[in-house]
C-alpha positions in Angstrom: 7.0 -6.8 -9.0 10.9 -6.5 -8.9 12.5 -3.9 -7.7 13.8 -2.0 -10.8 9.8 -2.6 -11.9 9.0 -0.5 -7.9 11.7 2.2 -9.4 10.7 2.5 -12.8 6.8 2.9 -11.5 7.8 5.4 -8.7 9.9 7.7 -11.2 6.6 7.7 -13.7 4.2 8.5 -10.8 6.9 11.1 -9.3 7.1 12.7 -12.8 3.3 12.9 -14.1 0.5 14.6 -12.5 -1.4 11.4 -11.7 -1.6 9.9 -8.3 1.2 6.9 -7.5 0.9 3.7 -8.4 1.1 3.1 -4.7 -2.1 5.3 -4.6 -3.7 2.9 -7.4 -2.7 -0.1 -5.5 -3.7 0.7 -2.2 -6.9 1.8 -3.8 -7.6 -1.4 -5.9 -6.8 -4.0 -2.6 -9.3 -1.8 -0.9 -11.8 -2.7 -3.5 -10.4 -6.8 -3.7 -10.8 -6.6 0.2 -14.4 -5.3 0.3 -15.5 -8.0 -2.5 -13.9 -10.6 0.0 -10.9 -11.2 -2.7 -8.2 -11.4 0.4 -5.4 -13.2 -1.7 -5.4 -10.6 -4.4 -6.4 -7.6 -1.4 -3.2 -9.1 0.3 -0.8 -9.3 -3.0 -1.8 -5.8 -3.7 -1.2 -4.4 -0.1 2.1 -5.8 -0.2 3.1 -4.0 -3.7 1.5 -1.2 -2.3 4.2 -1.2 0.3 7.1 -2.4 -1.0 6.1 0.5 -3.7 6.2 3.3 -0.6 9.3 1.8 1.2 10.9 2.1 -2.4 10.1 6.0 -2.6 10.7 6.8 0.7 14.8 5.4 0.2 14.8 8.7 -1.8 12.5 11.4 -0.5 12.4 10.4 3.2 10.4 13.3 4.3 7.9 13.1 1.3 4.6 13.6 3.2 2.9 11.6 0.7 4.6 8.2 0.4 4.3 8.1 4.5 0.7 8.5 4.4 0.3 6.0 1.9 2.8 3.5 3.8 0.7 4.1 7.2 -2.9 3.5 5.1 -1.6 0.3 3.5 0.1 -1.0 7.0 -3.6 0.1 8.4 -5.3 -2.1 5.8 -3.6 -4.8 6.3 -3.5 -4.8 10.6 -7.6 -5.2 9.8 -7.1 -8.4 8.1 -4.6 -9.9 11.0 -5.9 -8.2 13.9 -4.8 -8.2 17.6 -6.3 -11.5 18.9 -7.0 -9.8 22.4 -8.4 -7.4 20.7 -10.9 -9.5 18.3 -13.7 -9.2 20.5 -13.6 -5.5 21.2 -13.8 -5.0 17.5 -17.0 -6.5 16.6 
């Protein structure tokens, strides 16, 4: 996704009552992550991000598009974990 497709999909979300696409995606790589679909979890976290880094250029205090960025940047520090930490976590 280009970055006039991240615009155009922000100002949609920002202007219906549905959640954000960056909602959607963070949802859907959840659901490719838990079915052990890591390239497609990964492509979709990365969207996902690139999606709230986009909004938050405009609204920088929007409460929203920083909880979204820190739950996608959350998803994907499970996948690529600390590796002192690897054994404290099983």
């Amino acid at each position: 996704m280009n970055n006039q497709e991240l615009s155009d999909s922000f100002s949609i979300a920002r202007a219906s009552a549905a959640p954000p696409a960056g909602i959607d995606l963070l949802e859907d790589a959840s659901e490719a992550l838990q079915q052990k679909s890591y390239d497609d979890g990964i492509a979709k976290l990365s969207r996902a991000i690139d999606f709230f880094k986009m909004g938050l250029k405009s609204k920088p205090h929007d409460k929203t598009l920083r909880e979204g960025l820190a739950k996608a940047w959350t998803l994907l520090s499970k996948l690529f974990p600390e590796p002192s930490l690897i054994d404290t976590l099983e």
